[in-house]
C-alpha positions in Angstrom: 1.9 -32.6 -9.8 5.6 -32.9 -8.5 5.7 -36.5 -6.2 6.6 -35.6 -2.5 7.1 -38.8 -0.1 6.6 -38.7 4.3 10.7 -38.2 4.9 10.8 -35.0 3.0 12.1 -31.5 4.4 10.0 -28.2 3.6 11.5 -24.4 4.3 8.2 -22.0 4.7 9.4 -18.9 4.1 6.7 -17.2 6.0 4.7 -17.5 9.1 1.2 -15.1 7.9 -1.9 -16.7 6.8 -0.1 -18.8 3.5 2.6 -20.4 5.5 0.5 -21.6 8.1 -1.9 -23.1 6.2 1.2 -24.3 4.0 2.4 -26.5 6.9 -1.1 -27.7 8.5 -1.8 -29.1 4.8 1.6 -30.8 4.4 1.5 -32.1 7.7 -1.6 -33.4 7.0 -0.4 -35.0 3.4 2.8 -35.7 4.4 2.8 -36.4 8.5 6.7 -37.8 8.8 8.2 -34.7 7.0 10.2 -32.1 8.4 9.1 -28.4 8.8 11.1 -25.0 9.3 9.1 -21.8 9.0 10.9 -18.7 9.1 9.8 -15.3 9.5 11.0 -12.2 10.6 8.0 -11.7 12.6 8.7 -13.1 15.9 4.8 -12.9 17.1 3.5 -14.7 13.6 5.9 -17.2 14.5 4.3 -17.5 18.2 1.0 -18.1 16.9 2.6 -21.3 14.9 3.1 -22.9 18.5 0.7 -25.3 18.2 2.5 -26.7 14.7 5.0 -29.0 14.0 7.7 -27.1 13.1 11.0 -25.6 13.7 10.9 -22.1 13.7 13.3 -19.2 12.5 13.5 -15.9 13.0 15.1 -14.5 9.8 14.3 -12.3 6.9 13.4 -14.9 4.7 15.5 -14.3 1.5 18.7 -13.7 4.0 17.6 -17.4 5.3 18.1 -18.4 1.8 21.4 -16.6 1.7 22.8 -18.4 4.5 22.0 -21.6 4.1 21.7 -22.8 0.4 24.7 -24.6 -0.6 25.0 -26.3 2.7 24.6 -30.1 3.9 21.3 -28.7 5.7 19.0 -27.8 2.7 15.5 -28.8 2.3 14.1 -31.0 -0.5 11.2 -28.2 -1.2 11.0 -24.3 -0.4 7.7 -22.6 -0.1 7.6 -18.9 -0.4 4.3 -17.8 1.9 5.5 -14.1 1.8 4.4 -10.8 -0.1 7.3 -10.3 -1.7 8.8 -12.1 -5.0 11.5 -14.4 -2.7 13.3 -15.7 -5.3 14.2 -12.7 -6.8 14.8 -10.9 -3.5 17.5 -13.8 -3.4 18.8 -13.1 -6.9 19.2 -9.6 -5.2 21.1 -9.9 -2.3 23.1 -12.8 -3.9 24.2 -10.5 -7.0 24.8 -7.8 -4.5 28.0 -9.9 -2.9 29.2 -9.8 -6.8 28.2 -6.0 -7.9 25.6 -4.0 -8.9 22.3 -4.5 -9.5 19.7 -2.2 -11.6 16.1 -3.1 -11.2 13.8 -2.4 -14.4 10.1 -1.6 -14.9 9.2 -4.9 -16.8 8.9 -3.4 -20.4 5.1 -2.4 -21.5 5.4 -4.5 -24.6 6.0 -7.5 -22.6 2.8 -6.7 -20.3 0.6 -7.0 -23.7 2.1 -10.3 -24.3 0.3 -11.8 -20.9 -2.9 -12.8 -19.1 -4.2 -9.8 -17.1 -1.5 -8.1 -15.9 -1.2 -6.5 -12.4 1.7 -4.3 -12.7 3.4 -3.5 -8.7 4.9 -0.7 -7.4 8.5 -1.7 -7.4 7.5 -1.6 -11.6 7.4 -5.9 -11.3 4.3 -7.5 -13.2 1.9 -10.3 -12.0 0.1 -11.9 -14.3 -2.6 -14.7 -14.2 -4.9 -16.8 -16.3 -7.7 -16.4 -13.9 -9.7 -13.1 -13.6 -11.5 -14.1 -10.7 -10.5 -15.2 -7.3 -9.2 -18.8 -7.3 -9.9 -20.8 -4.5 -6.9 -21.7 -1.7 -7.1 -25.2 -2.3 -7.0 -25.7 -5.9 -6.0 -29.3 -6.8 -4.1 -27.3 -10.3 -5.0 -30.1 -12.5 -2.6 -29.9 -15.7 -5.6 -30.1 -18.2 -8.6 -27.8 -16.8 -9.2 -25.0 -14.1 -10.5 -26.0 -11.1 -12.7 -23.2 -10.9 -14.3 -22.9 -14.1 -14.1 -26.9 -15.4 -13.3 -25.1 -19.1 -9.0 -26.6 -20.5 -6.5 -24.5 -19.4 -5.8 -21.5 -22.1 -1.9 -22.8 -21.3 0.9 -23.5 -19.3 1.7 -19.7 -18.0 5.7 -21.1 -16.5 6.3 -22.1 -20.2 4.4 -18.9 -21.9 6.6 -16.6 -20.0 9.9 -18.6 -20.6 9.0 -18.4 -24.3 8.9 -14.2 -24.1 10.9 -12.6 -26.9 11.3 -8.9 -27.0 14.4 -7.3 -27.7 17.9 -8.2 -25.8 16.0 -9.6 -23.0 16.4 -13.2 -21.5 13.4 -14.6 -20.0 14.6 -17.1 -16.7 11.8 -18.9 -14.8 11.9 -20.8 -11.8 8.5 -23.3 -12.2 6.2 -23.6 -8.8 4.8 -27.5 -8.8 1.9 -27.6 -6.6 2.7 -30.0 -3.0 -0.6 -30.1 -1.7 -3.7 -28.0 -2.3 -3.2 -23.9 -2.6 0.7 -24.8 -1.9 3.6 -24.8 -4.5 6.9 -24.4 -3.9 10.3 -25.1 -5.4 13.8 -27.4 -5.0 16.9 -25.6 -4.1 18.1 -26.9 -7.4 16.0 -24.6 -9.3 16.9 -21.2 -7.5 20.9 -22.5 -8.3 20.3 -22.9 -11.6 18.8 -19.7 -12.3 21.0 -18.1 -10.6 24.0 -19.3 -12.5 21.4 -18.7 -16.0 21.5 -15.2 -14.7 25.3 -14.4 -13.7 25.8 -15.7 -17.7 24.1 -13.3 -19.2 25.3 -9.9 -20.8 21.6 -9.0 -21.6 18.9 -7.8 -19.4 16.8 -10.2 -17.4 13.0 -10.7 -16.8 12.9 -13.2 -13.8 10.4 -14.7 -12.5 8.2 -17.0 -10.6 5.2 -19.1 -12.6 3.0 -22.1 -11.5 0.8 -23.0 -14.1 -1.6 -19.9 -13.6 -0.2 -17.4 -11.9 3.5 -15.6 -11.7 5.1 -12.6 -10.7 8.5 -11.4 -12.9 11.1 -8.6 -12.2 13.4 -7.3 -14.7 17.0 -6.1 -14.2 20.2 -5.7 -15.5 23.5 -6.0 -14.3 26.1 -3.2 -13.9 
């Protein structure tokens, strides 16, 4: 598990059910860091009130947009939305430089993974776990917390290993900050985003903690 310490500065991009619970646990591991939730959703960000954090009013990726690459980023981002964020911020960021074609993630590359979910944008989310895992999973690195049985795997490094055809595989790892919460450093987003504006071949991005991920593909034009 990444190491957080008390002086730390979290973006939860999300006000709904995850992102609250995101902050009251942090808060509660963590009681002299610094929140900002943001959400679009002025009301969900009303009923955060009686939490200590700053609140935003943004589309979350456009948040992202804005304010990476200034002197006022966080140490940790924590995407509490339905939505595959960092790719929604590959997106809008590749849409300053050109065009953008979004993929169906091949077929062949579903086979290759855990129990596949495929979504209706044609983006795949795939998990170890065929059953519903609890929201405050601990993750530990060598067994499931449900089932006590070792890990089949470490799905963030089973997805960057992906081989099929011209495609380059690009994954941003989620390390768990408290329990049922992962997020990611800035750092990470900027360098796969820089992995991606290098590359002539078509992408499969995605997302991965150790059990679960969501991945896009794309190409660019």
């Amino acid at each position: 598990m990444a190491m957080i310490t008390d002086r730390l500065t979290f973006w939860i991009i999300g006000a709904g059910k995850f992102g609250t619970k995101a902050v009251e646990r942090l808060h509660k591991k963590r009681p002299g860091a610094s929140f900002t939730v943001v959400d679009q959703d002025a009301e969900a960000l009303k009923r955060l009130d009686h939490l200590p954090a700053e609140k935003v009013c943004k589309e979350g990726a456009s948040y992202l947009e804005a304010h990476l690459d200034t002197q006022i980023e966080p140490d940790w981002i924590i995407p509490a939305v339905p939505v595959h964020l960092a790719f929604e911020w590959v997106r809008l960021k590749l849409s300053n430089h050109g065009r953008i074609q979004v993929l169906a993630v091949p077929e062949e590359i579903e086979k290759m993974l855990p129990n596949p979910i495929r979504g209706p944008q044609g983006q795949l989310f795939v998990s170890y776990a065929d059953f519903r895992c609890p929201d405050n999973c601990t993750e530990p690195i060598d067994r499931c917390t449900f089932t006590g049985k070792p890990r089949k795997g470490l799905l963030y490094k089973r997805i960057e290993e992906i081989s099929y055809k011209d495609f380059r595989s690009i994954v941003i790892q989620s390390h768990q900050l408290a329990p049922g919460v992962g997020g990611y450093q800035p750092e990470a987003l900027k360098k796969s985003f820089a992995e991606v504006t290098k590359t002539k071949t078509p992408v499969i991005y995605s997302t991965a903690c150790l059990c679960h991920g969501v991945m896009h593909a794309f190409r660019l034009m």
